[in-house]
Biotite code that builds the C-alpha atoms (Angstrom):
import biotite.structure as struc

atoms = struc.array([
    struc.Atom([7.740, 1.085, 4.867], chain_id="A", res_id=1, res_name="UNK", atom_name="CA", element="C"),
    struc.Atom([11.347, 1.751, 6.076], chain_id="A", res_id=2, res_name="UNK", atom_name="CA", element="C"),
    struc.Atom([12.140, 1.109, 10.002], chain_id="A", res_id=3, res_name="UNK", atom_name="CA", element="C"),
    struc.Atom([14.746, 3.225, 10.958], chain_id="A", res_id=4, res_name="UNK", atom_name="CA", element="C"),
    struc.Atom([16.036, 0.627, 13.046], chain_id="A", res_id=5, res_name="UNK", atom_name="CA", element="C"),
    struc.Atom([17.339, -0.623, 9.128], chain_id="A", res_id=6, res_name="UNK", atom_name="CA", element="C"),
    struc.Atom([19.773, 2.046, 9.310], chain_id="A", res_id=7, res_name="UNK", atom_name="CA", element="C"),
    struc.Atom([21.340, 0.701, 12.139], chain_id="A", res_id=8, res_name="UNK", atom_name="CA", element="C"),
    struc.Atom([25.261, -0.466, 11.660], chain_id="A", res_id=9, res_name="UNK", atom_name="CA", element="C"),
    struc.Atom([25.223, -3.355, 11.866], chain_id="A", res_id=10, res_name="UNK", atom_name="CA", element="C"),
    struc.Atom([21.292, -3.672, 10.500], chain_id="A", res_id=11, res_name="UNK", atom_name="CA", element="C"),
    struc.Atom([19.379, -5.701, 13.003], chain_id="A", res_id=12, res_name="UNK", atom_name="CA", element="C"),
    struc.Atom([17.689, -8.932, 10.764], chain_id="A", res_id=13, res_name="UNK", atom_name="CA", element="C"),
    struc.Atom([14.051, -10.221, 11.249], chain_id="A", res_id=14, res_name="UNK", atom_name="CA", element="C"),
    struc.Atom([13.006, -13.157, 11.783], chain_id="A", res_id=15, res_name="UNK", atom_name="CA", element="C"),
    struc.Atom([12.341, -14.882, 7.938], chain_id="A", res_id=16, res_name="UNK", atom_name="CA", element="C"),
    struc.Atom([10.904, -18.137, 9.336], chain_id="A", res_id=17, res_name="UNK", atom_name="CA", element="C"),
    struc.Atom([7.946, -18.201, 7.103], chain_id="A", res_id=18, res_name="UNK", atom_name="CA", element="C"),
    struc.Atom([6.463, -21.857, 8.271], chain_id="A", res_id=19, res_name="UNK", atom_name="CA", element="C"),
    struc.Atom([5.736, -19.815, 12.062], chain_id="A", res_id=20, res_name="UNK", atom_name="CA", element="C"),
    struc.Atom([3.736, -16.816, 12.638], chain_id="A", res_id=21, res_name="UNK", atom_name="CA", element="C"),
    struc.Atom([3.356, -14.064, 11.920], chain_id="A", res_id=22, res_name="UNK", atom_name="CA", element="C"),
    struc.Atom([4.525, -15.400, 8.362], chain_id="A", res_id=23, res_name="UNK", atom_name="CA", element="C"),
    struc.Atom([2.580, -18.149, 8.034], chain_id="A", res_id=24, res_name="UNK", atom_name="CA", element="C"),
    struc.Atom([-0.721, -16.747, 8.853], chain_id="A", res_id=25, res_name="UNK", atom_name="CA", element="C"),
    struc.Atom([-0.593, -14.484, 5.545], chain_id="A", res_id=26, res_name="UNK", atom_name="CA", element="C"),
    struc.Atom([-0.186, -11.468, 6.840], chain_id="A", res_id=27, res_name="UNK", atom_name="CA", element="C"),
    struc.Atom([2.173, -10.463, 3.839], chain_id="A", res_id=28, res_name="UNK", atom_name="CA", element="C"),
    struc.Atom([0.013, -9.738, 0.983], chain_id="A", res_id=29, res_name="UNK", atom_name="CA", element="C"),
    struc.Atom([-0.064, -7.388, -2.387], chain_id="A", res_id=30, res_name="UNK", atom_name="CA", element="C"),
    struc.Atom([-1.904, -4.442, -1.645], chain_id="A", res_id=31, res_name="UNK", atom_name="CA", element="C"),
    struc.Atom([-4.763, -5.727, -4.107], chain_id="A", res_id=32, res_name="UNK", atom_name="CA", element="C"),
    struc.Atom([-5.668, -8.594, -2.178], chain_id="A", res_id=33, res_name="UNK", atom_name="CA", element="C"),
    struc.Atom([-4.907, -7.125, 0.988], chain_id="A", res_id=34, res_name="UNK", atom_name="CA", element="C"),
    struc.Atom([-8.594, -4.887, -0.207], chain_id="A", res_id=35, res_name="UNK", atom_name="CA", element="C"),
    struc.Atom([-10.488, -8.225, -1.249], chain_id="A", res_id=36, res_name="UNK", atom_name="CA", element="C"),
    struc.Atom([-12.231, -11.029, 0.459], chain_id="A", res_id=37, res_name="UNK", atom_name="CA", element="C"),
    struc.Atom([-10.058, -13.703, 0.273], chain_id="A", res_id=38, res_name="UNK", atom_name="CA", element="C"),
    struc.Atom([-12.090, -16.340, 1.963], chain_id="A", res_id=39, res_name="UNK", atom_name="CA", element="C"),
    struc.Atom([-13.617, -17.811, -1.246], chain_id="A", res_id=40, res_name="UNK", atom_name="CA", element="C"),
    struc.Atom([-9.991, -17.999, -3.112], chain_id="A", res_id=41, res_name="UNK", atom_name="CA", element="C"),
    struc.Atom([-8.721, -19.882, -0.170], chain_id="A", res_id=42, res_name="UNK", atom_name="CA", element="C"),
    struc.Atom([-10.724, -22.324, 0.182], chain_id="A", res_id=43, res_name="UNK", atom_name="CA", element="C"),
    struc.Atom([-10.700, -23.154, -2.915], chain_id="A", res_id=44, res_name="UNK", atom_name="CA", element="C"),
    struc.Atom([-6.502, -22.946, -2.960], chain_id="A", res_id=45, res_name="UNK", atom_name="CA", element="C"),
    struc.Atom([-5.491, -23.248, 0.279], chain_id="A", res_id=46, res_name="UNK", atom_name="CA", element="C"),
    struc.Atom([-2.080, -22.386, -1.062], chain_id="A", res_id=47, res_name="UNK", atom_name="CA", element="C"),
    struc.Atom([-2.601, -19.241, -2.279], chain_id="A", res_id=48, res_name="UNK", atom_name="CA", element="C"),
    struc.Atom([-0.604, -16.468, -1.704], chain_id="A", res_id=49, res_name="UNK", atom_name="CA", element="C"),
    struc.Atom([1.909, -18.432, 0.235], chain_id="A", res_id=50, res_name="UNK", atom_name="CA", element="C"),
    struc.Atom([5.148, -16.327, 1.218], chain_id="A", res_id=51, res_name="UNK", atom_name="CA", element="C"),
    struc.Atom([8.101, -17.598, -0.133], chain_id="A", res_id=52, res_name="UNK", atom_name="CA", element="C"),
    struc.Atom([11.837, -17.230, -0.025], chain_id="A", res_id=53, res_name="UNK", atom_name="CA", element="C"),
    struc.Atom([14.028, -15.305, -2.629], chain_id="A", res_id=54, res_name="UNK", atom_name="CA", element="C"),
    struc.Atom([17.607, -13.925, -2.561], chain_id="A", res_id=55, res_name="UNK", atom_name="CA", element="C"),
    struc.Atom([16.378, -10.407, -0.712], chain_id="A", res_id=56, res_name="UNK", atom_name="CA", element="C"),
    struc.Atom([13.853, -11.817, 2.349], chain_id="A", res_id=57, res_name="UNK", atom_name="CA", element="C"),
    struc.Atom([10.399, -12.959, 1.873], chain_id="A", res_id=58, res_name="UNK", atom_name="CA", element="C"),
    struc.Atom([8.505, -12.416, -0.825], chain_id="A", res_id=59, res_name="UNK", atom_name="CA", element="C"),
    struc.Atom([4.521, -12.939, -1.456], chain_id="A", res_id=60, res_name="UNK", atom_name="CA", element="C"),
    struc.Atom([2.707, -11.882, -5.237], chain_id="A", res_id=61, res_name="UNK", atom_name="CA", element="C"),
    struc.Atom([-0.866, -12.021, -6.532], chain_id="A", res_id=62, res_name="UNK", atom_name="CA", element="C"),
    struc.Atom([-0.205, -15.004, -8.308], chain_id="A", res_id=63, res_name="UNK", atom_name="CA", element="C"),
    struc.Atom([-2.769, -17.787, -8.249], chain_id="A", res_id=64, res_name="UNK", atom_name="CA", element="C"),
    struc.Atom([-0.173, -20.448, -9.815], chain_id="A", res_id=65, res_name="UNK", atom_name="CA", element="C"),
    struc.Atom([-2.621, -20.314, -13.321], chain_id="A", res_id=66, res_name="UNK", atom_name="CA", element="C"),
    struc.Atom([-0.854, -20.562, -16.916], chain_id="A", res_id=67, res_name="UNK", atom_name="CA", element="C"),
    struc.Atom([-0.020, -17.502, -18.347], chain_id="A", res_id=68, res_name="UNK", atom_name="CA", element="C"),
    struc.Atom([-1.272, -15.163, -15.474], chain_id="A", res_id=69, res_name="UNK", atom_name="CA", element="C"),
    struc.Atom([-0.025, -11.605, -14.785], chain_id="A", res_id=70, res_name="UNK", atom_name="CA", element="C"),
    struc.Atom([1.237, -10.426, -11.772], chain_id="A", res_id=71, res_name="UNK", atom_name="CA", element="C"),
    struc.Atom([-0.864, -7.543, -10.635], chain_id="A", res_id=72, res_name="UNK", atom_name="CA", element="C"),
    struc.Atom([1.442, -6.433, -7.476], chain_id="A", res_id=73, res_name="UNK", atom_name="CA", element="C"),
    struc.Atom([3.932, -8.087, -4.878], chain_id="A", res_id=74, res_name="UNK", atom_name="CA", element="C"),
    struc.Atom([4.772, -7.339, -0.968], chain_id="A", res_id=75, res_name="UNK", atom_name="CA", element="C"),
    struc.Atom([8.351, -7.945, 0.026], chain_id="A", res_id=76, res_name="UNK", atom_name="CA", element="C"),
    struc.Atom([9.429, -8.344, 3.489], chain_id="A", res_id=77, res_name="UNK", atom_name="CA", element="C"),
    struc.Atom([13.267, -7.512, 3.444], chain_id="A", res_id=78, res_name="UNK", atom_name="CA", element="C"),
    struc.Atom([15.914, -8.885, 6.155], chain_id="A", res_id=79, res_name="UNK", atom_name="CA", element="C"),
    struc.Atom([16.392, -5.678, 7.936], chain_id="A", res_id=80, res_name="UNK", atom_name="CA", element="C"),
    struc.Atom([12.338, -5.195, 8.156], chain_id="A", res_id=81, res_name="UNK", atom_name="CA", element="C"),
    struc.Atom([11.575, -3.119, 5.269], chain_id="A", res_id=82, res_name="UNK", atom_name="CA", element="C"),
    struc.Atom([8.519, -3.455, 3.270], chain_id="A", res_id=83, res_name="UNK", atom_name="CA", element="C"),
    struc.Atom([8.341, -2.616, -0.257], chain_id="A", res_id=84, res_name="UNK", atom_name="CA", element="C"),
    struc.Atom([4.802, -3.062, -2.125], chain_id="A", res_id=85, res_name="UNK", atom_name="CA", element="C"),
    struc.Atom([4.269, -2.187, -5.879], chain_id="A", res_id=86, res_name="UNK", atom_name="CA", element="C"),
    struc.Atom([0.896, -2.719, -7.265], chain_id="A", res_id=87, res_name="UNK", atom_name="CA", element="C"),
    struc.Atom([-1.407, -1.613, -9.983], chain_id="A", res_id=88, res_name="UNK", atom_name="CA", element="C"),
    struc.Atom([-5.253, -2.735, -8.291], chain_id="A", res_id=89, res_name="UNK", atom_name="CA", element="C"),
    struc.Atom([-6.429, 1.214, -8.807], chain_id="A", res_id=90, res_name="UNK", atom_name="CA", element="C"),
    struc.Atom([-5.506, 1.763, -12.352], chain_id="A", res_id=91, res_name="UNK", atom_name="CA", element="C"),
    struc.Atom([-6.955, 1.422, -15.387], chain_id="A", res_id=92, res_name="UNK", atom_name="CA", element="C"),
    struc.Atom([-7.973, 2.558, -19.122], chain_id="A", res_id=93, res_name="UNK", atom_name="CA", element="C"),
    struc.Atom([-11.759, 3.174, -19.748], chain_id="A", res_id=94, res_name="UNK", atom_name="CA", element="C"),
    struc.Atom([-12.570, 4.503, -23.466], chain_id="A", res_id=95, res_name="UNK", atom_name="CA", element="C"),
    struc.Atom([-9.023, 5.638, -24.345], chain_id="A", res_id=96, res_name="UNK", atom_name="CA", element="C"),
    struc.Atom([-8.560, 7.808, -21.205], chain_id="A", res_id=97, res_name="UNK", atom_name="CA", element="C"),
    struc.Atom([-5.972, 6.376, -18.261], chain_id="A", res_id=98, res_name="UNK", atom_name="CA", element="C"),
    struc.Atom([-7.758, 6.397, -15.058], chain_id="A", res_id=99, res_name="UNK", atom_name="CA", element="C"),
    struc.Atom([-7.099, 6.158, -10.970], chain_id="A", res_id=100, res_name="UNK", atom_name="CA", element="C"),
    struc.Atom([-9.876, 5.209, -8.814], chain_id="A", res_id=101, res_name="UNK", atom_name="CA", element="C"),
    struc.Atom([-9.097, 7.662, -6.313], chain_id="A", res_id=102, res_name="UNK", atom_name="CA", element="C"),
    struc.Atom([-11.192, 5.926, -3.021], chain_id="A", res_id=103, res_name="UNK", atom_name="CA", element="C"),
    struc.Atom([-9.597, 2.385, -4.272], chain_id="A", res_id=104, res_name="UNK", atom_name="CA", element="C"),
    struc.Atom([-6.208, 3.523, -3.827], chain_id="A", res_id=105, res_name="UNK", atom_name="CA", element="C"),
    struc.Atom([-6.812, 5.734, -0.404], chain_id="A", res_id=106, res_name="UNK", atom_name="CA", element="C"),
    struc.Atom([-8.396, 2.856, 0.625], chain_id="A", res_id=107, res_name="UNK", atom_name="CA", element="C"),
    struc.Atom([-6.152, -0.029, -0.244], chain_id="A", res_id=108, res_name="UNK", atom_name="CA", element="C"),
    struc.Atom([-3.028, 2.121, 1.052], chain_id="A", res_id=109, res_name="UNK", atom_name="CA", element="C"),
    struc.Atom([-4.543, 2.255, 4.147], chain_id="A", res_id=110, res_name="UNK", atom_name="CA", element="C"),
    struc.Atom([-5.662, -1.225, 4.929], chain_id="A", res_id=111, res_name="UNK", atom_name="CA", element="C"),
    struc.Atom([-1.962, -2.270, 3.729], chain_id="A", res_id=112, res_name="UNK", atom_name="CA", element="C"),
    struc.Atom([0.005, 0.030, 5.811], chain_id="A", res_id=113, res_name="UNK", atom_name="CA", element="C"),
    struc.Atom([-2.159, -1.129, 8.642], chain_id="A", res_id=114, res_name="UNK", atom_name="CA", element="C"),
    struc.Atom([-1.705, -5.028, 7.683], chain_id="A", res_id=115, res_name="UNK", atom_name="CA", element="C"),
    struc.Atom([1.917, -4.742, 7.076], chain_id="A", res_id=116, res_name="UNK", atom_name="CA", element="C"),
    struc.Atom([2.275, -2.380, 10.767], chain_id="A", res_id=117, res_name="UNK", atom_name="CA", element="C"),
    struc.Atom([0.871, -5.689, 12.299], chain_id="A", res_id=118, res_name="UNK", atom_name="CA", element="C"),
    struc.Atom([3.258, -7.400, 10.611], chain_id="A", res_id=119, res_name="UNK", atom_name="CA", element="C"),
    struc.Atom([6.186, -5.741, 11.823], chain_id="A", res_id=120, res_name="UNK", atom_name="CA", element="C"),
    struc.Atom([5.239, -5.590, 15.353], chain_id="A", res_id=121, res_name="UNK", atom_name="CA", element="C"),
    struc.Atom([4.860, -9.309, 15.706], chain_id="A", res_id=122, res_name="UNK", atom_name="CA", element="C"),
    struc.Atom([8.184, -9.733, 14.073], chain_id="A", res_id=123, res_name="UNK", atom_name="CA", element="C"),
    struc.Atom([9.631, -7.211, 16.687], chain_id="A", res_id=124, res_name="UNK", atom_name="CA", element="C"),
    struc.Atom([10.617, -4.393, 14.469], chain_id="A", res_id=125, res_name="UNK", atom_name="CA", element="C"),
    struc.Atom([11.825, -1.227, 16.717], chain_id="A", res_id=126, res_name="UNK", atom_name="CA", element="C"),
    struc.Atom([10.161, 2.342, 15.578], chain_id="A", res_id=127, res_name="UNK", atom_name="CA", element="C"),
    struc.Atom([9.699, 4.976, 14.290], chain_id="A", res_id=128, res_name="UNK", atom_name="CA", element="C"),
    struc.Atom([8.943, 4.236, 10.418], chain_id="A", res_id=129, res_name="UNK", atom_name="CA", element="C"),
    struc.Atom([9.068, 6.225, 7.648], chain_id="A", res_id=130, res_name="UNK", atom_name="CA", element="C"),
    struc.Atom([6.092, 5.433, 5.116], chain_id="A", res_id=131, res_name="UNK", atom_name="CA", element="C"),
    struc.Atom([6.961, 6.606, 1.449], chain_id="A", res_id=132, res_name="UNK", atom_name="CA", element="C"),
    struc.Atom([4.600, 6.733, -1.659], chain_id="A", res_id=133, res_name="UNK", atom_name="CA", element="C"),
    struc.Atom([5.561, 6.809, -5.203], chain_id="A", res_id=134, res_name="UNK", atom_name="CA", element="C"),
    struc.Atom([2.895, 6.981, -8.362], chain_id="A", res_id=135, res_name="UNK", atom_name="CA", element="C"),
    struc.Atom([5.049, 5.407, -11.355], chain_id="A", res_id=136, res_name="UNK", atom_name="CA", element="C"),
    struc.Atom([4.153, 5.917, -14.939], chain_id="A", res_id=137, res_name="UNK", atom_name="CA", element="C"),
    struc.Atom([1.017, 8.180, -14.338], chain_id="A", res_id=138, res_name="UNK", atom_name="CA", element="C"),
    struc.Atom([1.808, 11.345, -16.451], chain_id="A", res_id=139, res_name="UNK", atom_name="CA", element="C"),
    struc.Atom([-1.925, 12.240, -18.275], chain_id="A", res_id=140, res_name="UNK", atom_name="CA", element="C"),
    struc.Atom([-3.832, 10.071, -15.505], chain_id="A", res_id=141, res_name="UNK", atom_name="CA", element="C"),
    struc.Atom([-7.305, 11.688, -14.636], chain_id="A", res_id=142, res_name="UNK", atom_name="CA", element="C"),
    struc.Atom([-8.710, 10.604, -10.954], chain_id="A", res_id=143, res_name="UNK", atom_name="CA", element="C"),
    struc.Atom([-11.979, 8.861, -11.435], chain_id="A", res_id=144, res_name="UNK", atom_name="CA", element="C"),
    struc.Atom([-14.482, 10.885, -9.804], chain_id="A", res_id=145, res_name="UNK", atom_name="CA", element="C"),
    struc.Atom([-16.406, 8.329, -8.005], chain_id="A", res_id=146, res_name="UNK", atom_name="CA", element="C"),
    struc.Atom([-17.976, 9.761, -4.563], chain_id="A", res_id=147, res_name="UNK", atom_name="CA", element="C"),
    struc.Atom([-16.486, 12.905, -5.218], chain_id="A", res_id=148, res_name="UNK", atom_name="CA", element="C"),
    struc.Atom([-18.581, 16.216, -4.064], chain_id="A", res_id=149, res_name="UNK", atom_name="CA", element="C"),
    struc.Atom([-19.956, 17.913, -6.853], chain_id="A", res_id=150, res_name="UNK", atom_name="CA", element="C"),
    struc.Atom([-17.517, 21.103, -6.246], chain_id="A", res_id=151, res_name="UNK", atom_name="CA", element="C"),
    struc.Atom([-14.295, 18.755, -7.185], chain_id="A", res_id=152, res_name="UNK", atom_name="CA", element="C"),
    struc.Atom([-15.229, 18.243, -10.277], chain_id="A", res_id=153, res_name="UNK", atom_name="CA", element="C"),
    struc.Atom([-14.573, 21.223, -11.921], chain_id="A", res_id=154, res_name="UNK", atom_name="CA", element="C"),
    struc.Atom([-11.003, 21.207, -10.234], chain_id="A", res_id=155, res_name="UNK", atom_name="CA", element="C"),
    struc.Atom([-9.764, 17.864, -11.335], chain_id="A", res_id=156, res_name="UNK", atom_name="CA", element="C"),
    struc.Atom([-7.169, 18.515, -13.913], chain_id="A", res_id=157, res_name="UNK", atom_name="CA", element="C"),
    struc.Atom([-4.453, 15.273, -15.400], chain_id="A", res_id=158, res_name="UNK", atom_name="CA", element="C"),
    struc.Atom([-1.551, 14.385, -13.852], chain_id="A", res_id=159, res_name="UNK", atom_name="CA", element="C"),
    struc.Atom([1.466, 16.176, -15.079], chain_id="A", res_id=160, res_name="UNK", atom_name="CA", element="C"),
    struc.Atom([4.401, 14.264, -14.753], chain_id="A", res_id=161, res_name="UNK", atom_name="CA", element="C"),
    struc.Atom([5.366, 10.527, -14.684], chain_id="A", res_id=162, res_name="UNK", atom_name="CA", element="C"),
    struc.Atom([6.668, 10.133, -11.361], chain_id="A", res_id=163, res_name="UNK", atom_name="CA", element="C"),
    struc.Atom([4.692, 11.478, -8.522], chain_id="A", res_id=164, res_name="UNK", atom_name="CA", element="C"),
    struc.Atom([7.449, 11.340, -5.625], chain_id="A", res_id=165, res_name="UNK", atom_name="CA", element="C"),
    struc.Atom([5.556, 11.519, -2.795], chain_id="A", res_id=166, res_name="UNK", atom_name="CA", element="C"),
    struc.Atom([8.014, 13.504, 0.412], chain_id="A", res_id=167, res_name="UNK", atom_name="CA", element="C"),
    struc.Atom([8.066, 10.765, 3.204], chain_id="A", res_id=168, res_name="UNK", atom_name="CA", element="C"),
    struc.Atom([6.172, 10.668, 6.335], chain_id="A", res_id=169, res_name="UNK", atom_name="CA", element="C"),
    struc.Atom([7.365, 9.525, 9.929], chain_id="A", res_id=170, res_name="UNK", atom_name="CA", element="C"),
    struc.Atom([5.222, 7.826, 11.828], chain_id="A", res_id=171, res_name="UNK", atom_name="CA", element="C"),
    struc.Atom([6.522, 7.536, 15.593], chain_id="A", res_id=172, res_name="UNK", atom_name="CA", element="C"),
    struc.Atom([4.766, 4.346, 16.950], chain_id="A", res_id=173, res_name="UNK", atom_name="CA", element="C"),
    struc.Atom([3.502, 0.714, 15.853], chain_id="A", res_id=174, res_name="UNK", atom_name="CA", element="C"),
    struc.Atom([1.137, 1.012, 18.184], chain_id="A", res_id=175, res_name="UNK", atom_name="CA", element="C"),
    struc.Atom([-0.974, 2.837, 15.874], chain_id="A", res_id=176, res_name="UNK", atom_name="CA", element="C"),
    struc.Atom([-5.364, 2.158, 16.123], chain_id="A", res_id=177, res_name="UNK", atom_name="CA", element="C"),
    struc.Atom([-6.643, 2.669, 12.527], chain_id="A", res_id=178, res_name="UNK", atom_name="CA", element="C"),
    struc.Atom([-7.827, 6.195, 12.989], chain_id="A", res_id=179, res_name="UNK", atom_name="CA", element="C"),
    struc.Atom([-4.387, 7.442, 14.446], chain_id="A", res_id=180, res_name="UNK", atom_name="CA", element="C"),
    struc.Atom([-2.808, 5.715, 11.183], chain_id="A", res_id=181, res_name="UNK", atom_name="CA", element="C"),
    struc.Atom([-5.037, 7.239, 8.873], chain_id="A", res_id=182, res_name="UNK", atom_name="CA", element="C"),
    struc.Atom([-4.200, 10.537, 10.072], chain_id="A", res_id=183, res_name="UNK", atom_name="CA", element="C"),
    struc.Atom([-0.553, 10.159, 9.696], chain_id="A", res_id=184, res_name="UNK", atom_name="CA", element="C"),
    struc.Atom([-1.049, 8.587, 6.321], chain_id="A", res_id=185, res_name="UNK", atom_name="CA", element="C"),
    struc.Atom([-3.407, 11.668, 5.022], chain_id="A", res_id=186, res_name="UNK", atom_name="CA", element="C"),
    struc.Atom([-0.006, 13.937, 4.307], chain_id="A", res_id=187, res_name="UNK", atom_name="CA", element="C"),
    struc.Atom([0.543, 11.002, 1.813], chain_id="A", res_id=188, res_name="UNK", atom_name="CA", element="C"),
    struc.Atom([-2.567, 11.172, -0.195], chain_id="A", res_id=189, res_name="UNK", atom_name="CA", element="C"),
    struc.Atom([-3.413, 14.615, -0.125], chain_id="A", res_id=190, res_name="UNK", atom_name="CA", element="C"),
    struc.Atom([-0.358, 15.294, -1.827], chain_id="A", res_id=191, res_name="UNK", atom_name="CA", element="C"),
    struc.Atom([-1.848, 12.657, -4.799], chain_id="A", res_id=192, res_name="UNK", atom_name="CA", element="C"),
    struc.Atom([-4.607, 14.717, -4.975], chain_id="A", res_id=193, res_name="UNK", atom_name="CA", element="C"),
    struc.Atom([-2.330, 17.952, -5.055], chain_id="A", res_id=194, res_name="UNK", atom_name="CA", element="C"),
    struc.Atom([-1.555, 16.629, -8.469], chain_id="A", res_id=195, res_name="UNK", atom_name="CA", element="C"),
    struc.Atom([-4.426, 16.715, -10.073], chain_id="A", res_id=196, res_name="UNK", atom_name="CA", element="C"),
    struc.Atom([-5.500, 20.012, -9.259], chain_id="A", res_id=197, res_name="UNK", atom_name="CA", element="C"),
    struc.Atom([-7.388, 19.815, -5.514], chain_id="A", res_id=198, res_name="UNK", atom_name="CA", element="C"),
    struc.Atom([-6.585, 20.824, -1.626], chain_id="A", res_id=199, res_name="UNK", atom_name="CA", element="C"),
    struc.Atom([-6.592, 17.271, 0.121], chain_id="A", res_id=200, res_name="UNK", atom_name="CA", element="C"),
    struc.Atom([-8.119, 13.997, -0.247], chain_id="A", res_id=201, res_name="UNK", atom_name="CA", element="C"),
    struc.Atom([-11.999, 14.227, -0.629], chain_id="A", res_id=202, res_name="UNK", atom_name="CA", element="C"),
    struc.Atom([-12.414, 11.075, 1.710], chain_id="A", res_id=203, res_name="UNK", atom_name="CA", element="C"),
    struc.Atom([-11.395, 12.396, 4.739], chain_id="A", res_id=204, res_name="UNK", atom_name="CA", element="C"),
    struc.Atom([-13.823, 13.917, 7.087], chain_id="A", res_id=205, res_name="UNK", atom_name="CA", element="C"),
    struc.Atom([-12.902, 17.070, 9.114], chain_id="A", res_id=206, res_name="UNK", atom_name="CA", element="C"),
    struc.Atom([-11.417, 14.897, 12.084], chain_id="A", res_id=207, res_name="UNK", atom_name="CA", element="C"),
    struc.Atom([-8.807, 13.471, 9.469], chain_id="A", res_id=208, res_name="UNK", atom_name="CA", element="C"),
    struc.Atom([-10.403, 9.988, 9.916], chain_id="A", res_id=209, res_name="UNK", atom_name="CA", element="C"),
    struc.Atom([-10.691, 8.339, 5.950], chain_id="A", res_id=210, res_name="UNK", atom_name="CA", element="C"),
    struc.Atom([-14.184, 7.883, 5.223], chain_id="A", res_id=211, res_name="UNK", atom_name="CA", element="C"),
])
């Protein structure tokens, strides 16, 4: 998520003070956890997923503090009120073939671009903002098929590139209700589904409202 305001000379800084909201109510989260219930986790760590500060802004991943453990995504808040968050929650490898769960990741784009709008209105961010999607490392994916109608299936074909560099979308407001932000966000994920062989997102109903 890129305000525009961030191209501003000089670039107008956020506020970073993470012990005060928003910041300290967890509103920065990886895009994984953003699409789980995280009331269990907490209360068993109230510390969990704590923002913290590095050499760029703010920075939160999905880190439990355990030995050994992977990090599965990040969210970083930079100074001038960009968001960048990588992740890997909707892929996976299931009997030698390299899946995407196609609903997961419609679904956990949209409740993070939603969270993280939130975010950058309390922290006074001026709009528009441009929302950009990239797919890294997905060259021979095959979207799982869960939900999908029958008539999809014969359509689904691999991805067939590594990098699916998805164009950028503008979105004019902040003041966006979840329906309005789905709809600007559909541009976005049809063109993930473009790249495996089909029109448009199959979880969208004719209103453009994800379903």
């Amino acid at each position: 998520m890129v305000p525009i305001s961030a191209f501003d000379s000089p670039a107008s800084v956020v506020d970073l003070d993470i012990r005060r909201p928003p910041l300290s109510q967890k509103v920065l989260l990886p895009i994984s956890k953003v699409n789980e219930n995280l009331d269990e986790v907490l209360w068993s760590n109230p510390s969990a997923f704590l923002p913290h500060y590095n050499f760029d802004g703010v920075f939160c991943d999905s880190r439990l503090g355990l030995p050994g453990e992977d990090i599965e995504g990040y969210a970083q808040l930079f100074r001038t009120g960009v968001i960048e968050a990588a992740d890997n929650y909707s892929f996976f490898e299931e009997e030698g073939a390299s899946l995407i769960e196609g609903d997961v990741l419609d679904e956990g784009l949209i409740k993070a671009v939603q969270r993280y709008f939130r975010l950058l209105r309390d922290l006074g961010v001026e709009f528009p903002v441009f929302l950009l999607l990239s797919l890294v490392g997905v060259g021979d994916y095959q979207m799982l098929q869960r939900g999908i109608p029958q008539h999809y299936n014969s359509q689904l074909r691999p991805v067939d590139r590594d990098a699916l560099l998805v164009p950028e979308v503008l979105v004019p407001s902040l003041e966006q209700d979840l329906h309005a932000l789905q709809r600007h966000m559909r541009p976005l994920l049809d063109a993930v589904w473009n790249s495996v062989g089909v029109q448009s997102s199959p979880y969208y109903d004719e209103s453009g409202n994800w379903k």
